[in-house]
mmCIF file of the N, C-alpha and C atoms, coordinates in Angstrom:
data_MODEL
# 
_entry.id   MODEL 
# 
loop_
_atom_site.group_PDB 
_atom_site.id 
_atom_site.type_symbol 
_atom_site.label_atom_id 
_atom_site.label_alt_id 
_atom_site.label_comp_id 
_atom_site.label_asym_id 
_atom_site.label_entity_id 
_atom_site.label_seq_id 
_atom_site.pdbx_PDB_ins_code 
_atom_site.Cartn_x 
_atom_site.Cartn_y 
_atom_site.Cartn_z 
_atom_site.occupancy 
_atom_site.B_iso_or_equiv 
_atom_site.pdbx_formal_charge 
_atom_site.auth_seq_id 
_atom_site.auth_comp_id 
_atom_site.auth_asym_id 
_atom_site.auth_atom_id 
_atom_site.pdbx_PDB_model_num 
ATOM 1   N N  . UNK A 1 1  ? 10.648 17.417  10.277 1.00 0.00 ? 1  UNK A N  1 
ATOM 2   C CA . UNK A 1 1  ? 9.248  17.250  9.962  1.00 0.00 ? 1  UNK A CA 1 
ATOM 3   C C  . UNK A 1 1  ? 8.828  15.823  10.305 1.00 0.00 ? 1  UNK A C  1 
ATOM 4   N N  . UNK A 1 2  ? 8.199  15.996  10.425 1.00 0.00 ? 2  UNK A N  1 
ATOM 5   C CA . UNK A 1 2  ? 6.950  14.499  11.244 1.00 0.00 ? 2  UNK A CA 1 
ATOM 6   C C  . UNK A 1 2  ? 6.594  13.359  10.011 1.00 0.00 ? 2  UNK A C  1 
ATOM 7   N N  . UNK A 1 3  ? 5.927  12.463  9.475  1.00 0.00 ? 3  UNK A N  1 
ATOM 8   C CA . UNK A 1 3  ? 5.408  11.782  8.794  1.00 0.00 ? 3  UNK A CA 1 
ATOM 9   C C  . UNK A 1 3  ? 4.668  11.063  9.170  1.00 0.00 ? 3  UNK A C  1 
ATOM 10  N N  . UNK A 1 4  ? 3.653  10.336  8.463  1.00 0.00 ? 4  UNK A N  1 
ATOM 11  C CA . UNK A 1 4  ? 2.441  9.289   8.606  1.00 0.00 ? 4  UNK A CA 1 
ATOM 12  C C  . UNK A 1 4  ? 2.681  8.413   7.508  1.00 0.00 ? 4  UNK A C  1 
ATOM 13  N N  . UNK A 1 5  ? 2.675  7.317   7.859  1.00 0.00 ? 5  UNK A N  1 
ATOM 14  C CA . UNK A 1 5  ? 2.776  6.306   6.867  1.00 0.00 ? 5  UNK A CA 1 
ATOM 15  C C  . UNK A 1 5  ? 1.359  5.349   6.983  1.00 0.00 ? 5  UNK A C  1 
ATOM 16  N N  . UNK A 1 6  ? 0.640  5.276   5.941  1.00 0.00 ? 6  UNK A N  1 
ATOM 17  C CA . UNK A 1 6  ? -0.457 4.469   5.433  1.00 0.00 ? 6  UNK A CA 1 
ATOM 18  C C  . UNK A 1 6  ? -0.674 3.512   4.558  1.00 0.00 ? 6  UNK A C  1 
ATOM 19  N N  . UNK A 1 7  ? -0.666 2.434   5.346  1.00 0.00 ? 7  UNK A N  1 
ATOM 20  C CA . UNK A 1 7  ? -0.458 0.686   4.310  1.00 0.00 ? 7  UNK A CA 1 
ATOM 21  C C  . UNK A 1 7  ? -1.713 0.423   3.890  1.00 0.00 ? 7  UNK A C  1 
ATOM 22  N N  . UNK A 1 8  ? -2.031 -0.207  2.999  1.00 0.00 ? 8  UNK A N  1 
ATOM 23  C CA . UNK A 1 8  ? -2.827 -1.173  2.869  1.00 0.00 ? 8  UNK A CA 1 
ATOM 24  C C  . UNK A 1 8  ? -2.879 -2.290  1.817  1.00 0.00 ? 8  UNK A C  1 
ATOM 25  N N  . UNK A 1 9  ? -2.666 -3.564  2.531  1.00 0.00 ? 9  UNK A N  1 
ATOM 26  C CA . UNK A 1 9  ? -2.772 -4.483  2.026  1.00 0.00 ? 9  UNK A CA 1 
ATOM 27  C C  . UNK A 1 9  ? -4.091 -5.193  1.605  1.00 0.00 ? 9  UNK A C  1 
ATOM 28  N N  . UNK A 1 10 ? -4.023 -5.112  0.351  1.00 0.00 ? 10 UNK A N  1 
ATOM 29  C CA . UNK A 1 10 ? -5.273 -5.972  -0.529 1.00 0.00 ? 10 UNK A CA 1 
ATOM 30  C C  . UNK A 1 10 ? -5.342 -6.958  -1.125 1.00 0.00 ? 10 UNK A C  1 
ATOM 31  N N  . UNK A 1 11 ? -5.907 -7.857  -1.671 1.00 0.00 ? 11 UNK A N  1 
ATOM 32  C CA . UNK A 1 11 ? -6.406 -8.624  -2.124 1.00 0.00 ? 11 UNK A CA 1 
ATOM 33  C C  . UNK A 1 11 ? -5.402 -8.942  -3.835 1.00 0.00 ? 11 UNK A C  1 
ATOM 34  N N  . UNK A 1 12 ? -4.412 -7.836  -4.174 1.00 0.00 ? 12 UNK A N  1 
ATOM 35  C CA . UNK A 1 12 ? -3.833 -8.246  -5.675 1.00 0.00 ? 12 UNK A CA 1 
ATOM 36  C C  . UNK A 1 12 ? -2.745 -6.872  -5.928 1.00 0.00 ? 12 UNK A C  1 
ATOM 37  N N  . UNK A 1 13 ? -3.141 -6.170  -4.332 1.00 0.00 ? 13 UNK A N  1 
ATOM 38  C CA . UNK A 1 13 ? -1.706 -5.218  -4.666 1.00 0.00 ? 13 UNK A CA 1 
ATOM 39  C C  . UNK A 1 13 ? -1.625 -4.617  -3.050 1.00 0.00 ? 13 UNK A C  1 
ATOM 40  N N  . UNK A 1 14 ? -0.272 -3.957  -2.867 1.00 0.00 ? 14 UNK A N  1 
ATOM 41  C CA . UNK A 1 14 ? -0.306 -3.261  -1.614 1.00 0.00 ? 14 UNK A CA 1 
ATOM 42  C C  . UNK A 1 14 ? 0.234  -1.812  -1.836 1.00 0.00 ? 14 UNK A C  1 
ATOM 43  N N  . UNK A 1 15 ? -0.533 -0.872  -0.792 1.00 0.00 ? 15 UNK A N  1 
ATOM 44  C CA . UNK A 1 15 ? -0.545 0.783   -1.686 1.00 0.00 ? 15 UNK A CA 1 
ATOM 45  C C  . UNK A 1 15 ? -0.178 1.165   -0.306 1.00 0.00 ? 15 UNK A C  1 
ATOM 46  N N  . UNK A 1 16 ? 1.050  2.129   -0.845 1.00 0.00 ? 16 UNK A N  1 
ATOM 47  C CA . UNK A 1 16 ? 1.457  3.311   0.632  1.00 0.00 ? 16 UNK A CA 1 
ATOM 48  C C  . UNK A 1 16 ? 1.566  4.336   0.590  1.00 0.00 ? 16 UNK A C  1 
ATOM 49  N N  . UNK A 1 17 ? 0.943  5.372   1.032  1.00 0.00 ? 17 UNK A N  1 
ATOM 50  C CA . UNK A 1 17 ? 0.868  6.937   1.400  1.00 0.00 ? 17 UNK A CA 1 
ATOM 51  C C  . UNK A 1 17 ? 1.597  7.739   2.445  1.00 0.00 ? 17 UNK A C  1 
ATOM 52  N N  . UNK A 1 18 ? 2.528  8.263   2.074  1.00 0.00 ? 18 UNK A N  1 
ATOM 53  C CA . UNK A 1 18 ? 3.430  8.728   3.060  1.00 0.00 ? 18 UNK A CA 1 
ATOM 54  C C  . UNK A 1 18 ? 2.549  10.204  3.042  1.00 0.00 ? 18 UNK A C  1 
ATOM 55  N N  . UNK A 1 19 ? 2.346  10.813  4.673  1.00 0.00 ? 19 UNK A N  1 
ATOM 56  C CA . UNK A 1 19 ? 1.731  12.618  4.357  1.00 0.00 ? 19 UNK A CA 1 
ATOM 57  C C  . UNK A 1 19 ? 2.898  13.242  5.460  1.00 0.00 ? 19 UNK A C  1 
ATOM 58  N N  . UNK A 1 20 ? 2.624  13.948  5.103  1.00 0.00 ? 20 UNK A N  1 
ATOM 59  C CA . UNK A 1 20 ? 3.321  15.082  6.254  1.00 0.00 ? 20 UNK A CA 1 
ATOM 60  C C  . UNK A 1 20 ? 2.422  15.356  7.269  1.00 0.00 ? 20 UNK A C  1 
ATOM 61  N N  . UNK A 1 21 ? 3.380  16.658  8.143  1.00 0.00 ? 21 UNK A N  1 
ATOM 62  C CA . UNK A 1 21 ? 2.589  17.243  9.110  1.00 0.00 ? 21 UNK A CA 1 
ATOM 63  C C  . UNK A 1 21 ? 1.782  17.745  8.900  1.00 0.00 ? 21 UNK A C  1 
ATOM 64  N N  . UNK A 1 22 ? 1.407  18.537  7.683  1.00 0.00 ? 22 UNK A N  1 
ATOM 65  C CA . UNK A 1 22 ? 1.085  19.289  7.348  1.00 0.00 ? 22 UNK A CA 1 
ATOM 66  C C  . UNK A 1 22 ? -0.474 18.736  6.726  1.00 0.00 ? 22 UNK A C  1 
ATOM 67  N N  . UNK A 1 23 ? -0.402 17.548  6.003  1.00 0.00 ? 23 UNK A N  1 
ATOM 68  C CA . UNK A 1 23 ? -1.332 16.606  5.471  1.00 0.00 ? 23 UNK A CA 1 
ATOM 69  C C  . UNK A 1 23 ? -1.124 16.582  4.200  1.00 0.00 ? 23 UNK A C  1 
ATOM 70  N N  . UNK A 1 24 ? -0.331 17.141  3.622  1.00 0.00 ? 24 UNK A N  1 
ATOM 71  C CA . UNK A 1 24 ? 0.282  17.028  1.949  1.00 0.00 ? 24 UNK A CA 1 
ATOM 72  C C  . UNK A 1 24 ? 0.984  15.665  1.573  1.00 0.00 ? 24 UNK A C  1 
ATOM 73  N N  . UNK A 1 25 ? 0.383  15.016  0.827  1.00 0.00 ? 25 UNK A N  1 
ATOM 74  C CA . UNK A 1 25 ? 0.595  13.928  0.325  1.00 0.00 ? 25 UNK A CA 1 
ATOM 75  C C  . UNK A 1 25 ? 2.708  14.196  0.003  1.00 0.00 ? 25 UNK A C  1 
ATOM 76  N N  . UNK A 1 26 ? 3.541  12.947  0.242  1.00 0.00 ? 26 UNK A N  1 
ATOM 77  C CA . UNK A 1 26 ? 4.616  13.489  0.262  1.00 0.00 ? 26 UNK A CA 1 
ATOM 78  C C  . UNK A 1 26 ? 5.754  12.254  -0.992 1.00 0.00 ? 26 UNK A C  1 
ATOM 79  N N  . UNK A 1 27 ? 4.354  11.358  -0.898 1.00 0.00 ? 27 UNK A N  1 
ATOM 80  C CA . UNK A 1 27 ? 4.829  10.312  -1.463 1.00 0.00 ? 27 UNK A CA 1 
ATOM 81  C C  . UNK A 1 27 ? 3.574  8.522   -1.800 1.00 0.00 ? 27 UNK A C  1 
ATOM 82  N N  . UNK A 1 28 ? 3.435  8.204   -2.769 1.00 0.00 ? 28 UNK A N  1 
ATOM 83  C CA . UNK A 1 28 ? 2.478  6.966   -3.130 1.00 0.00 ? 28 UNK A CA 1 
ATOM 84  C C  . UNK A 1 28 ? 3.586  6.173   -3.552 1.00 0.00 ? 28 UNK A C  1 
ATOM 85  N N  . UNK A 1 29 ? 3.151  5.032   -3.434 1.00 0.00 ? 29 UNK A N  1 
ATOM 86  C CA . UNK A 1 29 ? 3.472  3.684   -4.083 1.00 0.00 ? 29 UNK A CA 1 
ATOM 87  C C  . UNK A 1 29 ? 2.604  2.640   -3.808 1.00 0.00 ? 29 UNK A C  1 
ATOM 88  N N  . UNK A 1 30 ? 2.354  1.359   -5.148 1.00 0.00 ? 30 UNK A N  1 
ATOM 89  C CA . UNK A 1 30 ? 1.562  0.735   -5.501 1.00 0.00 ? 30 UNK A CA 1 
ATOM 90  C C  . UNK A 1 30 ? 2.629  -0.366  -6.332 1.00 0.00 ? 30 UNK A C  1 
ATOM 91  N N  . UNK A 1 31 ? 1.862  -1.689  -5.440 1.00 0.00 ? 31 UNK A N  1 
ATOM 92  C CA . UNK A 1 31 ? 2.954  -2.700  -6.049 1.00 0.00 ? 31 UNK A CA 1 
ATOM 93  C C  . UNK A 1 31 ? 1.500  -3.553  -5.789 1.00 0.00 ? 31 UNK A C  1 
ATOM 94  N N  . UNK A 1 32 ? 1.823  -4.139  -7.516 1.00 0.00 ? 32 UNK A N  1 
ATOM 95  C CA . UNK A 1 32 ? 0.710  -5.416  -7.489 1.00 0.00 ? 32 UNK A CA 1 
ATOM 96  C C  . UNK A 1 32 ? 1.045  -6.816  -7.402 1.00 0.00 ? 32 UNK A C  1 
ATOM 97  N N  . UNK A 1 33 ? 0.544  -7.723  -7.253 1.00 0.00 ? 33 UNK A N  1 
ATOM 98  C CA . UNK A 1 33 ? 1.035  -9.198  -6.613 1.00 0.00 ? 33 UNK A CA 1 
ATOM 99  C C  . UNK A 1 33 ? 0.015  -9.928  -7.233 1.00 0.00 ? 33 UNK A C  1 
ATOM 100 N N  . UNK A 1 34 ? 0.826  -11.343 -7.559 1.00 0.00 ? 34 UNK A N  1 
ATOM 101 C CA . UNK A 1 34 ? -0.646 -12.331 -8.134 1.00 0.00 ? 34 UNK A CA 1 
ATOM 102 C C  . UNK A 1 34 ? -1.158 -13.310 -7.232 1.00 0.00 ? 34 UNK A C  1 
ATOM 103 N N  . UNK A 1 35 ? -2.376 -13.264 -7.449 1.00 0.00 ? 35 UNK A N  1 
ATOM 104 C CA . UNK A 1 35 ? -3.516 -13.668 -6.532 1.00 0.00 ? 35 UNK A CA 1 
ATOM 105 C C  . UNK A 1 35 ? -3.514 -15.801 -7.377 1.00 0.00 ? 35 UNK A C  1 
ATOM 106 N N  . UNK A 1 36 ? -2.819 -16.611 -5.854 1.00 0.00 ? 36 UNK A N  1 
ATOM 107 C CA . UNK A 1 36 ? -2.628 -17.977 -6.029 1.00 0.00 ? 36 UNK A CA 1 
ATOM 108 C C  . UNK A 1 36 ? -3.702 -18.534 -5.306 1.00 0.00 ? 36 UNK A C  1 
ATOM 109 N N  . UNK A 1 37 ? -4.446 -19.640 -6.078 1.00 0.00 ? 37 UNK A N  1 
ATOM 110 C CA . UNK A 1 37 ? -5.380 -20.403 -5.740 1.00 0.00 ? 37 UNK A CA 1 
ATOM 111 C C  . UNK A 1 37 ? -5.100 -21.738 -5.961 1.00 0.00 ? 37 UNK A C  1 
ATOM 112 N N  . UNK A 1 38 ? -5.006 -22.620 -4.895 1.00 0.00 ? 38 UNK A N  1 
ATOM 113 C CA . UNK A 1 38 ? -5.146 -23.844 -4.607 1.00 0.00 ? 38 UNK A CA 1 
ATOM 114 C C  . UNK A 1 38 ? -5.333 -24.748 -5.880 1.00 0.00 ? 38 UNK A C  1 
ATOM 115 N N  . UNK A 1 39 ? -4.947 -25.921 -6.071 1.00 0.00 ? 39 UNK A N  1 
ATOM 116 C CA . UNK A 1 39 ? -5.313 -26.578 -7.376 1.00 0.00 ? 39 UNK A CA 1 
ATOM 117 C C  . UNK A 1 39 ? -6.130 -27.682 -6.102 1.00 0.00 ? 39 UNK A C  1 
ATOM 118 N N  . UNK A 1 40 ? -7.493 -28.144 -6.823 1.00 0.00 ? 40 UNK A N  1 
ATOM 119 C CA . UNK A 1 40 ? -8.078 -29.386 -6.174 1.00 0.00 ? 40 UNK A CA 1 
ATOM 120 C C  . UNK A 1 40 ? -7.214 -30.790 -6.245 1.00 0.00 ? 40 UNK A C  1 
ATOM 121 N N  . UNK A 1 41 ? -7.529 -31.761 -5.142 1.00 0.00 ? 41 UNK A N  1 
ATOM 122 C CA . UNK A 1 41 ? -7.218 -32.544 -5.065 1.00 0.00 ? 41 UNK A CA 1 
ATOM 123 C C  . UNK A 1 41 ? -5.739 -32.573 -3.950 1.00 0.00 ? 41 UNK A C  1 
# 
């Protein structure tokens, strides 16, 4: 069987959708990350 893998990287997490041939979702995952901002000066 075939697969599609679908990333997306955002802004405070990154989410992946694995589907089949078929288009049936086969698999998700969701991993969140912390969002670092510069200190002034």
């Amino acid at each position: 069987m075939k697969y599609l893998l679908g990333i997306d990287f955002g802004g405070g997490a990154s989410k992946a959708t694995l589907l089949g041939e078929n288009g049936v979702i086969a698999a998700t995952a969701t991993v969140e990350y912390p969002t670092f901002y510069p200190k002034q000066g």
